[in-house]
LOMARVEX-200806 format. One record per residue: x, y, z of N, C-alpha, C in turn. Coordinates in steps of 0.1 Angstrom, whole numbers, always signed. Atoms other than C-alpha are relative to their C-alpha. Layout:
N
X Y Z X Y Z X Y Z
...
//
This chain:
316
+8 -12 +0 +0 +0 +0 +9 +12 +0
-11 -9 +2 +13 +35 -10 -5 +10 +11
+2 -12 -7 +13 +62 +18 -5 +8 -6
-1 -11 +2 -1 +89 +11 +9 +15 +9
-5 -15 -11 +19 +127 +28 +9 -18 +12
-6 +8 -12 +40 +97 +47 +10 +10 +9
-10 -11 -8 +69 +125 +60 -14 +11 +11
+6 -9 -6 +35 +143 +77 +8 -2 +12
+2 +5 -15 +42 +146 +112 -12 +4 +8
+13 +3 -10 +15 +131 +136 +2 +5 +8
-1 -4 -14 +31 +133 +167 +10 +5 +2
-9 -13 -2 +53 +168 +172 +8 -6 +8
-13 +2 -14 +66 +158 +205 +9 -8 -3
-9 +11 -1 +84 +127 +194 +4 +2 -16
-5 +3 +10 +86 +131 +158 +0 -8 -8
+6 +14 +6 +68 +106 +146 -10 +3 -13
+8 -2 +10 +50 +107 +111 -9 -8 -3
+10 +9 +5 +21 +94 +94 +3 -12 -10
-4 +12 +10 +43 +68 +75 +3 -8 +11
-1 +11 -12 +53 +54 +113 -12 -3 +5
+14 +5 -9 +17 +53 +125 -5 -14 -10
+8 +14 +8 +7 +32 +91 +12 -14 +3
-10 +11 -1 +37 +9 +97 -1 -6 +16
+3 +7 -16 +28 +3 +138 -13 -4 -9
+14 +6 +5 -5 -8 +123 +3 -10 -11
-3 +11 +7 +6 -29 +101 +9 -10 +5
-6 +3 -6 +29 -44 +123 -7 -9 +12
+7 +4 -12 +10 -50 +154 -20 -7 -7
+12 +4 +2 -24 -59 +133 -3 -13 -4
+4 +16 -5 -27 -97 +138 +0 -1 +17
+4 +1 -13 -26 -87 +176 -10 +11 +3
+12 -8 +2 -53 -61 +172 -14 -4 -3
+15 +10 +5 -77 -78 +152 -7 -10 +10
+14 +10 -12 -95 -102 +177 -9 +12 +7
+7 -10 -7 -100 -72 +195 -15 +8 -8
+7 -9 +7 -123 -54 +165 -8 -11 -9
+11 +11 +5 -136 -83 +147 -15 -6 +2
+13 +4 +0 -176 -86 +142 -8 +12 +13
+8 -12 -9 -176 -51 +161 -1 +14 -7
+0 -12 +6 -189 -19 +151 +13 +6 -1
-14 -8 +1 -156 +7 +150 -4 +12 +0
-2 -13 +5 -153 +38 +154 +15 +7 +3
-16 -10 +0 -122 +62 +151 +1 +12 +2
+3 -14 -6 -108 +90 +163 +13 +7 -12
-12 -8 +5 -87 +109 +135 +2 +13 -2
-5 -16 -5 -65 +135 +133 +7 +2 -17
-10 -1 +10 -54 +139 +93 +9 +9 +0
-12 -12 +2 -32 +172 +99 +6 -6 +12
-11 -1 -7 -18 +155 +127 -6 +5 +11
+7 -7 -15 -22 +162 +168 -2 +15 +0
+0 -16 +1 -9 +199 +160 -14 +5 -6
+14 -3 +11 -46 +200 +142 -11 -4 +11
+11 +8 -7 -79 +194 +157 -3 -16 -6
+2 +13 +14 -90 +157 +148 -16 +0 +10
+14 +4 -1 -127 +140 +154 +3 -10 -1
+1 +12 +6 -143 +110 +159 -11 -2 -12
+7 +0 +10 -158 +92 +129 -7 -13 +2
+4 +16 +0 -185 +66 +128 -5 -10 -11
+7 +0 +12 -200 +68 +93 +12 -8 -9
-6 +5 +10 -179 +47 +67 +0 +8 -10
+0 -9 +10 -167 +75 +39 -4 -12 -13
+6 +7 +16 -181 +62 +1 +13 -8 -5
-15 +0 +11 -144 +62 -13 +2 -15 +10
-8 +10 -4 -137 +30 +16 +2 -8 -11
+2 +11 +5 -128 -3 -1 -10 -12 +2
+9 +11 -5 -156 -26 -6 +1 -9 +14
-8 +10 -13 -137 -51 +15 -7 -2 +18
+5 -3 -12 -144 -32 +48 -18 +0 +1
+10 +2 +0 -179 -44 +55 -10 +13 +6
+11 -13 -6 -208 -18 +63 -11 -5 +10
+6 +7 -8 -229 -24 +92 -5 +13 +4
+9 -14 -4 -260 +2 +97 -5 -1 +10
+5 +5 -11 -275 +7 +128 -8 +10 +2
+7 -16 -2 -298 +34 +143 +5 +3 +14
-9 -7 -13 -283 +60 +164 -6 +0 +15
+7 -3 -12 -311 +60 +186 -16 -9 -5
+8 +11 +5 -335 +24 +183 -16 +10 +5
+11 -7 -6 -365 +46 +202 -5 +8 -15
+6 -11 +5 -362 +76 +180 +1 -8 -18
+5 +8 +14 -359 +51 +147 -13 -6 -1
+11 +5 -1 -391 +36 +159 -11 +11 -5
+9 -13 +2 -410 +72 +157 -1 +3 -12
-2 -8 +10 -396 +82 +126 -10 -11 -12
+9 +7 +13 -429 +67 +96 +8 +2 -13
-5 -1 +13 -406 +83 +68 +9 -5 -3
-14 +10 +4 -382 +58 +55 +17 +11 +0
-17 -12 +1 -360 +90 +50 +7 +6 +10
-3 -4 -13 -360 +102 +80 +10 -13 +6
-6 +13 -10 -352 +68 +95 +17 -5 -5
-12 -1 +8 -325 +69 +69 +14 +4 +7
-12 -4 -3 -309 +92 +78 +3 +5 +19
-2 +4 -16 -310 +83 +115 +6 -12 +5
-8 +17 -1 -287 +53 +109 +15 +6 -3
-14 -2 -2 -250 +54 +117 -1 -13 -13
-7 +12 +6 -232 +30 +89 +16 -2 +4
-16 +6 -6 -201 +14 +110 +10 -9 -10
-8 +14 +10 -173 -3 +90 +4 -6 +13
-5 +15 -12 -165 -36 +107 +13 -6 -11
-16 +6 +9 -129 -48 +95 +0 -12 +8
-3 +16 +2 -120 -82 +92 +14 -8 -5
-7 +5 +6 -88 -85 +74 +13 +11 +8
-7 -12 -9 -55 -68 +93 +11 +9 -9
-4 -12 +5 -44 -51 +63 -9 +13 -2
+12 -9 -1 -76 -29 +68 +5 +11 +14
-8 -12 -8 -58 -14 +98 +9 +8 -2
-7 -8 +4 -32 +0 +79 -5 +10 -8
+11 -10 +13 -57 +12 +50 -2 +13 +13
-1 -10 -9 -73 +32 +80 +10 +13 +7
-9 -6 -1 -41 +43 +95 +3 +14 -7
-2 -14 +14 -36 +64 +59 -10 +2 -4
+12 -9 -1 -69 +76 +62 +4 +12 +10
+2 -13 -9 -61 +95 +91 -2 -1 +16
+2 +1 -14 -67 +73 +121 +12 -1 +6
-12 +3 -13 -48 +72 +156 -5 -9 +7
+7 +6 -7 -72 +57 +176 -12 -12 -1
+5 +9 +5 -91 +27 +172 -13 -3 +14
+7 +0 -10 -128 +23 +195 -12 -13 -1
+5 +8 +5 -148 -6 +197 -15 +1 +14
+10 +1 -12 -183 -13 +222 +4 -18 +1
-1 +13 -6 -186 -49 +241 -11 -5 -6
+15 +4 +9 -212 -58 +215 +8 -7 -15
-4 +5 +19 -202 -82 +182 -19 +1 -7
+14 -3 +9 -231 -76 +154 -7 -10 +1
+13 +11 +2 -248 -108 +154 -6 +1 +15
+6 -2 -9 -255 -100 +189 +3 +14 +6
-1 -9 -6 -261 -68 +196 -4 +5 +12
+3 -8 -13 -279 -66 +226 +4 -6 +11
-8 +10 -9 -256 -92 +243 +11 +1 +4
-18 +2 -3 -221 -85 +254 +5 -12 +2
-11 +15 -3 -193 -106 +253 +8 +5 +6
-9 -5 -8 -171 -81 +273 -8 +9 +5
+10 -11 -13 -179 -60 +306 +14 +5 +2
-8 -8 -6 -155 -30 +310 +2 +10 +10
-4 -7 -13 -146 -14 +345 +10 +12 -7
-11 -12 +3 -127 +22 +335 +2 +8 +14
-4 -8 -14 -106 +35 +364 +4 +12 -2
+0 -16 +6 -104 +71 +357 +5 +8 +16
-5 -8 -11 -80 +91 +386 +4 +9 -7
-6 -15 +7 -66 +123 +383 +12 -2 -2
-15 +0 +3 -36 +130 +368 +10 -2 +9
-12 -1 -10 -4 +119 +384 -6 -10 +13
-1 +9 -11 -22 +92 +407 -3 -13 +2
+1 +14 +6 -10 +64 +395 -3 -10 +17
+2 +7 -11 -4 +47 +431 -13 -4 +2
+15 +4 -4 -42 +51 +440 -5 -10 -14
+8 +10 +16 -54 +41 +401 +5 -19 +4
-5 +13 +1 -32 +8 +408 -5 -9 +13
+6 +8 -14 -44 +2 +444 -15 -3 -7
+13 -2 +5 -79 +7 +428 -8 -9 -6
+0 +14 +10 -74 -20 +403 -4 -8 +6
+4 +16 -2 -71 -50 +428 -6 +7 +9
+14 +1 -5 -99 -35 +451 -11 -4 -12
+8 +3 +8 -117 -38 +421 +1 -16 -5
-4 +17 +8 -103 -72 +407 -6 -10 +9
+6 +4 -8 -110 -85 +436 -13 -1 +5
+17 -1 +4 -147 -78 +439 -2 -6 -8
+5 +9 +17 -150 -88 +404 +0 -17 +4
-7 +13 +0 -131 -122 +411 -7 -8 +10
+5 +5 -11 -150 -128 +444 -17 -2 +5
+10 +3 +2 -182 -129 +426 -4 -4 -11
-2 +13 +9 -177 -154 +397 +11 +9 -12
+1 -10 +14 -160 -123 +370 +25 -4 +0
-15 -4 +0 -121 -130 +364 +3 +13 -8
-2 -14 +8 -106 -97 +347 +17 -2 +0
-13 +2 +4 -75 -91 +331 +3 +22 -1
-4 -12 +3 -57 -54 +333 +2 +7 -14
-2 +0 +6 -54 -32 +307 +4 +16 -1
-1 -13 -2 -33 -2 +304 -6 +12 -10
+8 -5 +9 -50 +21 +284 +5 +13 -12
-9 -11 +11 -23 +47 +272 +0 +14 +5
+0 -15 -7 -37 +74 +292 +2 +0 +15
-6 +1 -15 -38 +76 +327 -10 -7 +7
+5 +12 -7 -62 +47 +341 +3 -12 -11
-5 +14 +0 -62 +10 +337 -21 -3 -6
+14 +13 -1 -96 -13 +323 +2 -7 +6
+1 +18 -7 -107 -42 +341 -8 -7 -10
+7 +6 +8 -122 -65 +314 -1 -15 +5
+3 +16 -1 -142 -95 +320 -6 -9 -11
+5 +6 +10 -151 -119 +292 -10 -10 +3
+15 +3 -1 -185 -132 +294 -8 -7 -12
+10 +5 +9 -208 -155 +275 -10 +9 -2
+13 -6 +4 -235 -134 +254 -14 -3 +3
+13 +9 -5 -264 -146 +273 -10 +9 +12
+6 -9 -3 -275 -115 +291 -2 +16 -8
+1 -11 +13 -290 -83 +275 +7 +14 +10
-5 -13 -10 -273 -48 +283 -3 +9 +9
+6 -4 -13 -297 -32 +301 +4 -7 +13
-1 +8 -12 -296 -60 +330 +16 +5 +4
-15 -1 -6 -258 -58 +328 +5 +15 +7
-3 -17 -8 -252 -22 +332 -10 +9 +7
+3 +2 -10 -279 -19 +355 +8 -5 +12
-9 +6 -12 -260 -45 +375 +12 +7 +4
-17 -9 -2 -224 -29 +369 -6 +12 +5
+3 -16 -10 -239 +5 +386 -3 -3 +9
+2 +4 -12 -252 -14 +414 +16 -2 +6
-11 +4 -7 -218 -30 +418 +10 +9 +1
-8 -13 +2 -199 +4 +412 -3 +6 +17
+1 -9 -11 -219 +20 +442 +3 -9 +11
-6 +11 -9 -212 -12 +463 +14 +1 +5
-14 -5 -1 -177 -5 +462 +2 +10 +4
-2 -11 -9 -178 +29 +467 +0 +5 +12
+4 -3 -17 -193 +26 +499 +6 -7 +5
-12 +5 -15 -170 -1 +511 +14 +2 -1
-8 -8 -1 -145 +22 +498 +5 +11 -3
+2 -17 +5 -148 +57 +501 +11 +10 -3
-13 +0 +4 -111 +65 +504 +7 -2 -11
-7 +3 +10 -104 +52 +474 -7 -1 -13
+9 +1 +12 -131 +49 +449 -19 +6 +1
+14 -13 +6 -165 +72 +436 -5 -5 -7
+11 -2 +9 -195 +69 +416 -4 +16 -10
+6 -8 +4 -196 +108 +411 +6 +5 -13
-2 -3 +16 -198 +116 +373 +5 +16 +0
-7 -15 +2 -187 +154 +379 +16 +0 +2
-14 +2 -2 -149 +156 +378 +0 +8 +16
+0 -11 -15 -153 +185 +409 -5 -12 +13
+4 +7 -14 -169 +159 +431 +3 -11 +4
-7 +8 -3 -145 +134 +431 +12 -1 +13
-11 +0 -4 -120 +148 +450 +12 -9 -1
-12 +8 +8 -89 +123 +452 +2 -12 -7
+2 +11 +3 -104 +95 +444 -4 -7 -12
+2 +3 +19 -109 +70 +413 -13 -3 -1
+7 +1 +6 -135 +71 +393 -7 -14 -6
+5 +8 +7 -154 +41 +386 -11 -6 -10
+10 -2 +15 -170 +42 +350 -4 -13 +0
+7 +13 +7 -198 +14 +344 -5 +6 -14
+12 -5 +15 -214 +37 +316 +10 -9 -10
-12 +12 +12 -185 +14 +291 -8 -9 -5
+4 +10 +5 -212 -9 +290 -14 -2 -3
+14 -10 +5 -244 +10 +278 -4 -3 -14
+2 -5 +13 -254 +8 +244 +9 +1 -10
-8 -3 +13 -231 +16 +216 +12 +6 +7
-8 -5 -9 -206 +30 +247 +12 -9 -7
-14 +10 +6 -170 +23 +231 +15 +1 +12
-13 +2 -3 -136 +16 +245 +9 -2 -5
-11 +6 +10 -101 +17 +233 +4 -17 -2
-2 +8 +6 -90 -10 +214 +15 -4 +5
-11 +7 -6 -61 -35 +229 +9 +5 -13
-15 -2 +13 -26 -21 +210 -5 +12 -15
+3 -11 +12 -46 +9 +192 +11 +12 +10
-7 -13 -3 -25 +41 +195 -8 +9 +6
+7 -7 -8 -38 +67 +218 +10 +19 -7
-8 -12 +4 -37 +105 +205 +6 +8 +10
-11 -8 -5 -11 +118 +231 +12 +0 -5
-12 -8 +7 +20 +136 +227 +11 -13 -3
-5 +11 +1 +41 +102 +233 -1 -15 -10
+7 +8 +6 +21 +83 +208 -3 -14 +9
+2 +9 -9 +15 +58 +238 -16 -11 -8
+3 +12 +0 -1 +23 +236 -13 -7 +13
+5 +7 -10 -33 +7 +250 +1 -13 +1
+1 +10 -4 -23 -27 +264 +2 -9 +8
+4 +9 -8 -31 -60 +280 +11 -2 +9
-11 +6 -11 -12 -68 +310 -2 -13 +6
+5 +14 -10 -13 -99 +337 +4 +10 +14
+1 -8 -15 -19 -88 +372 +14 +4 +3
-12 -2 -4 +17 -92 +378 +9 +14 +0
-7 -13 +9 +29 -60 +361 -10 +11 +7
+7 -16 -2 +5 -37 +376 +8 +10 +8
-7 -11 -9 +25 -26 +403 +13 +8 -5
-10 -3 +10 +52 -19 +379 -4 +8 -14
+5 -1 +13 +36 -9 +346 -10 +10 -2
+7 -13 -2 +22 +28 +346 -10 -2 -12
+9 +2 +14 -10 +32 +317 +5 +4 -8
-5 -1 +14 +9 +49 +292 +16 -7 +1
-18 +4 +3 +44 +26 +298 +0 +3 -14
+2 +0 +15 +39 +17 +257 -1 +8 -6
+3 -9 +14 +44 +41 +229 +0 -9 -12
-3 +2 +12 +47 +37 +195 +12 -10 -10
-11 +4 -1 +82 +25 +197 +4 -15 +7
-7 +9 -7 +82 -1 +216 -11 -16 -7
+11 +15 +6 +60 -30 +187 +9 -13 +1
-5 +17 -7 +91 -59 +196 -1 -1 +11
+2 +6 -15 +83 -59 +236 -19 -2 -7
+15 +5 +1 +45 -59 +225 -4 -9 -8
-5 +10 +7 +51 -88 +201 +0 -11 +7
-3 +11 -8 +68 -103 +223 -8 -5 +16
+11 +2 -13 +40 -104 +252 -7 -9 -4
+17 +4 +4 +11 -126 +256 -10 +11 +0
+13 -11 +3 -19 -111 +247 -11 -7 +11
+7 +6 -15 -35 -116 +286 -16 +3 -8
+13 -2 +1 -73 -105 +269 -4 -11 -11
+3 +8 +6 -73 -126 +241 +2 -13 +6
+1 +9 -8 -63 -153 +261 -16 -2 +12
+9 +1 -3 -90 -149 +285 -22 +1 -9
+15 +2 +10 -119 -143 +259 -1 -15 -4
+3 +16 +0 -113 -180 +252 -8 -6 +10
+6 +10 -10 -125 -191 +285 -13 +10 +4
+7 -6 -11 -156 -171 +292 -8 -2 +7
+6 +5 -10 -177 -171 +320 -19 +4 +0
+16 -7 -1 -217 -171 +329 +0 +13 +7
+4 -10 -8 -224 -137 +338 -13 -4 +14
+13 +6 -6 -257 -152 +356 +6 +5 +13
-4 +0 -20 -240 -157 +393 +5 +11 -2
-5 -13 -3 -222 -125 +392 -9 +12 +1
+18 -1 -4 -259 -111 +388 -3 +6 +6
+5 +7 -14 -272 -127 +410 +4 +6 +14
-9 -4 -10 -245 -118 +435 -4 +15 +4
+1 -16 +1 -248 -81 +431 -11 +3 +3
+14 -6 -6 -284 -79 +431 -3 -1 +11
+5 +0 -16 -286 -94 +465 +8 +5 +7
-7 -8 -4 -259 -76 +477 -6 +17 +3
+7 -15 +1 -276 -42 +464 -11 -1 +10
+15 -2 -9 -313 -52 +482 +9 -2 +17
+1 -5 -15 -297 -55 +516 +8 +10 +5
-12 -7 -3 -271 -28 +515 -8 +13 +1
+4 -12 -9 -301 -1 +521 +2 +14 -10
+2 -15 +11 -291 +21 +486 -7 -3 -5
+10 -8 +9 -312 +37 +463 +6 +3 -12
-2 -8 +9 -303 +40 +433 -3 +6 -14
+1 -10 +10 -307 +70 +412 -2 +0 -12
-5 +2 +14 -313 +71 +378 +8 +8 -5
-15 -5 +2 -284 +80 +360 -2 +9 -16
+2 -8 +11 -285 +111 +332 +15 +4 -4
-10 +1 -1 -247 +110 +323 -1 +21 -7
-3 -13 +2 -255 +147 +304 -9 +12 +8
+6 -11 -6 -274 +160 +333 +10 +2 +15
-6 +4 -11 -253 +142 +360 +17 +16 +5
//
């Protein structure tokens, strides 16, 4: 494939161009793909480069290659139901490319992406997840707590049927991903994950929050269930993250947490990430019933005396 502008530079700080971003993608894209395969996509690019504003995109431009499959959806299943005019309803449909082949990551790449975003949803089952993501979200600079954070959290998970595998994210928290049979629908789940969010917070207030306002956090981490909402995406294992470093979101084994800050990974480093196991794809093999973990939570929530709130993430 021919670059196009390959000498651009993407990333100022390090000096990195859009001929190195298509070549990490082509490099690392047999350990990417499991991650994106039979899932919507969307991207966040930046074609002039970080020095430029970039956007996300969800729509599949005309000019793609056949190849990359089209997969329509409606942005909003309610307000598709309303709309009688076929035109309307038209044009109230996202069309996601779903990639399949991992020279389709590179294609991308020299389109303009940095970022690669995927939801816990494959298309033949959309209203089923096959992954539940935990996002630990601390303030800048607190890695210690984010990492203490982790195995309070792992632990919960783990000590109510959910194993999880770390995942550094490139920015400054960690995922907890659990791989799960498709056999619950998303509502129930992320219902449940909000119960089990405020569960935690209350048996640890020192260290972990529910409050969606950054101000009302004070020092503590943030524990995002909204990841597992609807069409709600998360970075993609080994996609590039648009900071100045060109840093790296990926899979760890517990082992490494205490060691292994969320942006360790840039750009530069595709023979140590090679040479790793891939701790998520490994666990998506074995997954587990969501069912008992539930279960667990629900009766946990009825005797623990909260209430909780319904959640308006753009009113919250």
């Amino acid at each position: 494939m021919q670059v196009s502008n390959a000498d651009r530079v993407v990333f100022p700080d390090i000096s990195r161009t859009k001929g190195d971003v298509v070549d990490y993608y082509a490099r690392v894209a047999s350990r990417a793909l499991p991650h994106v395969l039979e899932r919507p996509l969307s991207i966040r690019r930046y074609p002039k480069g970080l020095s430029a504003p970039g956007f996300f995109q969800k729509n599949v431009p005309a000019h793609y290659p056949e190849s990359i499959e089209r997969f329509p959806m409606p942005r909003s299943r309610e307000s598709s139901k309303r709309h009688r005019d076929p035109e309307a309803r038209e044009r109230n449909v996202t069309v996601y490319p779903v990639v399949s082949q991992p020279e389709q990551l590179a294609y991308l790449a020299n389109q303009g992406a940095i970022e690669l975003h995927v939801p816990g949803v494959r298309i033949v089952r959309l209203d089923r997840p096959d992954r539940i993501v935990l996002d630990l979200d601390p303030k800048p600079g607190a890695l210690a707590l984010v990492q203490r954070a982790a195995l309070i959290v792992r632990d919960a998970l783990g000590e109510r049927g959910l194993p999880t595998v770390p995942v550094a994210t490139g920015s400054k928290g960690y995922h907890l991903v659990a791989a799960i049979r498709p056999e619950l629908d998303m509502e129930t789940l992320g219902l449940t994950l909000h119960k089990f969010a405020e569960l935690l917070a209350r048996a640890h207030p020192e260290e972990l929050t529910t409050a969606f306002r950054i101000a009302n956090r004070g020092e503590r981490v943030f524990i995002d269930w909204l990841r597992n909402h609807a069409l709600a995406t998360v970075v993609v294992p080994y996609s590039l993250r648009a900071r100045p470093r060109a840093t790296v979101a990926t899979p760890l084994i517990w082992s490494e947490l205490e060691t292994t800050a969320p942006d360790a990974f840039n750009i530069d480093d595709v023979p140590r990430l090679l040479d790793r196991p891939d701790s998520l794809a490994e666990l998506a093999e074995r997954p587990v019933d969501p069912a008992p973990f539930v279960a667990a939570v629900e009766a946990e929530f009825e005797l623990s005396g909260l209430e909780l709130e319904p959640f308006d993430r753009f009113r919250s």
